[in-house]
C-alpha positions in Angstrom: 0.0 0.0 0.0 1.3 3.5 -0.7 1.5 6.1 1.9 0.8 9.7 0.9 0.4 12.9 2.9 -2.8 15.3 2.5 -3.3 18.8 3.5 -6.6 20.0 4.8 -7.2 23.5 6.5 -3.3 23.7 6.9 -3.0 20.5 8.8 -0.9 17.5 7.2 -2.5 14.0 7.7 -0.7 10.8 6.4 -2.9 8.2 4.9 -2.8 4.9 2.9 -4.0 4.1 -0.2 -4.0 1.8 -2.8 -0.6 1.7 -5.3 -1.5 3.8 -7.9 -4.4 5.7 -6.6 -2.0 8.2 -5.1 -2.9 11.3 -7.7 -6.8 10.3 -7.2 -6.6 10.9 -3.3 -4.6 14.0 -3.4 -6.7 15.6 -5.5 -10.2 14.4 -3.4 -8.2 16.1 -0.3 -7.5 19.2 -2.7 -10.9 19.3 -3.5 -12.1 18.9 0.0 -9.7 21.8 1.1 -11.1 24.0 -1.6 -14.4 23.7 0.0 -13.1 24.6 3.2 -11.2 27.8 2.2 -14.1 28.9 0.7 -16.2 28.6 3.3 -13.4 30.3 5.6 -13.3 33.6 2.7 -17.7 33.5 2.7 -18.1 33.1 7.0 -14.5 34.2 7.9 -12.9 32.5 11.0 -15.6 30.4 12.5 -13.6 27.5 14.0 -11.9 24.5 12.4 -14.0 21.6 13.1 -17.6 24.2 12.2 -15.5 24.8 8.7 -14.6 21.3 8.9 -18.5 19.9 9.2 -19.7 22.7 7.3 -17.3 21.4 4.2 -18.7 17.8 4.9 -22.1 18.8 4.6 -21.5 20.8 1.2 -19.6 17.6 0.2 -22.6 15.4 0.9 -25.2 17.7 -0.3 -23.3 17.7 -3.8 -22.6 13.7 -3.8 -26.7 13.7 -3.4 -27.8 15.9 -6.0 -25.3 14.2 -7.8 -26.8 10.8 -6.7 -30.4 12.5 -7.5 -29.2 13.2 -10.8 -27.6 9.8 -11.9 -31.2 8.1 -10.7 -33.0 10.6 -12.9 -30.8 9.9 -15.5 -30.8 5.7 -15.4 -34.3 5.9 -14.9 -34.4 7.9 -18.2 -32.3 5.4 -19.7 -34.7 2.6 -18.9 -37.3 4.3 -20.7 -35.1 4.9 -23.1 -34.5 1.2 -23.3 -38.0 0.3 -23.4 -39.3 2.7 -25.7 -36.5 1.5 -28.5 -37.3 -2.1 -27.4 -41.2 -1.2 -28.8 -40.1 0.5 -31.6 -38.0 -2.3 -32.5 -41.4 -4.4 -32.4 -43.4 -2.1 -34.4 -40.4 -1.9 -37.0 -40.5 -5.7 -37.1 -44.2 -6.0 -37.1 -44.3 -3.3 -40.3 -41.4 -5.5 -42.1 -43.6 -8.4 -41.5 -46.7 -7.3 -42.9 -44.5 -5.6 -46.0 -43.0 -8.9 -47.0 -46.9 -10.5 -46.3 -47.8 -7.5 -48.8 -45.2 -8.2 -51.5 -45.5 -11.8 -51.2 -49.1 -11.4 -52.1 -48.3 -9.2 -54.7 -45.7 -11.3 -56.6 -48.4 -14.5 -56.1 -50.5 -11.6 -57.8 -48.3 -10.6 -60.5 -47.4 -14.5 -61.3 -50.9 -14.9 -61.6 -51.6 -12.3 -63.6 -48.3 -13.5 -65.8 -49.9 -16.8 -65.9 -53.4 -16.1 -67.4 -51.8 -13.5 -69.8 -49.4 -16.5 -70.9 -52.4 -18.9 -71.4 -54.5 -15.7 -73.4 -51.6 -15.6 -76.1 -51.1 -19.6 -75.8 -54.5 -19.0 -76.8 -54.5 -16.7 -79.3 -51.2 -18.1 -80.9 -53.5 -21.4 -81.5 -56.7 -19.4 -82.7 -53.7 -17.8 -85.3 -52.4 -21.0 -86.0 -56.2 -22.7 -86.7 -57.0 -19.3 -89.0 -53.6 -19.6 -91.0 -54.5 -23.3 -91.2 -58.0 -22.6 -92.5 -56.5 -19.7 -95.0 -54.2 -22.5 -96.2 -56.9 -25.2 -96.7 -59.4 -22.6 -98.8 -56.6 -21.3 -101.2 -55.5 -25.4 -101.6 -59.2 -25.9 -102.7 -59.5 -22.2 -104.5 -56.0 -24.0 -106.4 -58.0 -26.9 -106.7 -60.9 -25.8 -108.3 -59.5 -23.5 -110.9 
């Protein structure tokens, strides 16, 4: 463990911490003895350990708005969450009925291709019987003259 000395409203206190978390403490004690001098330059000389609480209290207060705030914010996320997890269902649900849709338009259009195949089928057999029946009248017109 490392050892590391902070500085709080001018006084020294030597503390441990984890290797490596050295800079992280420092600055939290920094931080902590910025809220002290400024409540010292806002109230003035009101005692150490009043300054000291006082600081603590600020500290806390912050750490629970800050707490307040992080709720709010997963709780948004969770909605968040939810509300793309039903969009995702009505997105799927659309897709679904468009492929239902085009698959019932290409049974359509095969349909449609199939009766329009059969109508020249059709009318490529009523050609062939007239050009058959053309062929047959001018054999017998050839006959008969």
């Amino acid at each position: 463990m490392a050892q590391i000395t902070v500085t709080i409203n001018d006084r020294s206190f030597r503390m441990a911490c984890d290797d490596g978390e050295e800079e992280r403490l420092l600055g939290l004690a920094q931080r902590f003895d910025d809220s002290i001098s400024s409540l010292r330059e806002n109230f003035g000389e009101i005692g150490d350990q009043r300054l000291t609480v006082m600081a603590g209290i600020m500290v806390t207060d912050h750490l629970a708005e800050v707490e307040r705030k992080l709720r709010a914010a997963e709780g948004r996320i969770e909605e968040l969450g939810k509300a793309e997890a039903s969009v995702e269902e009505r997105l799927a649900a659309q897709e679904q009925r468009y492929l239902s849709r085009i698959e019932e338009l290409e049974k359509e259009h095969r349909e449609k291709e199939a009766k329009i195949v059969a109508r020249l089928l059709e009318s490529a057999d009523k050609i062939e019987q007239l050009s058959a029946d053309m062929d047959s009248e001018l054999r017998e017109d050839e006959s008969a003259a």
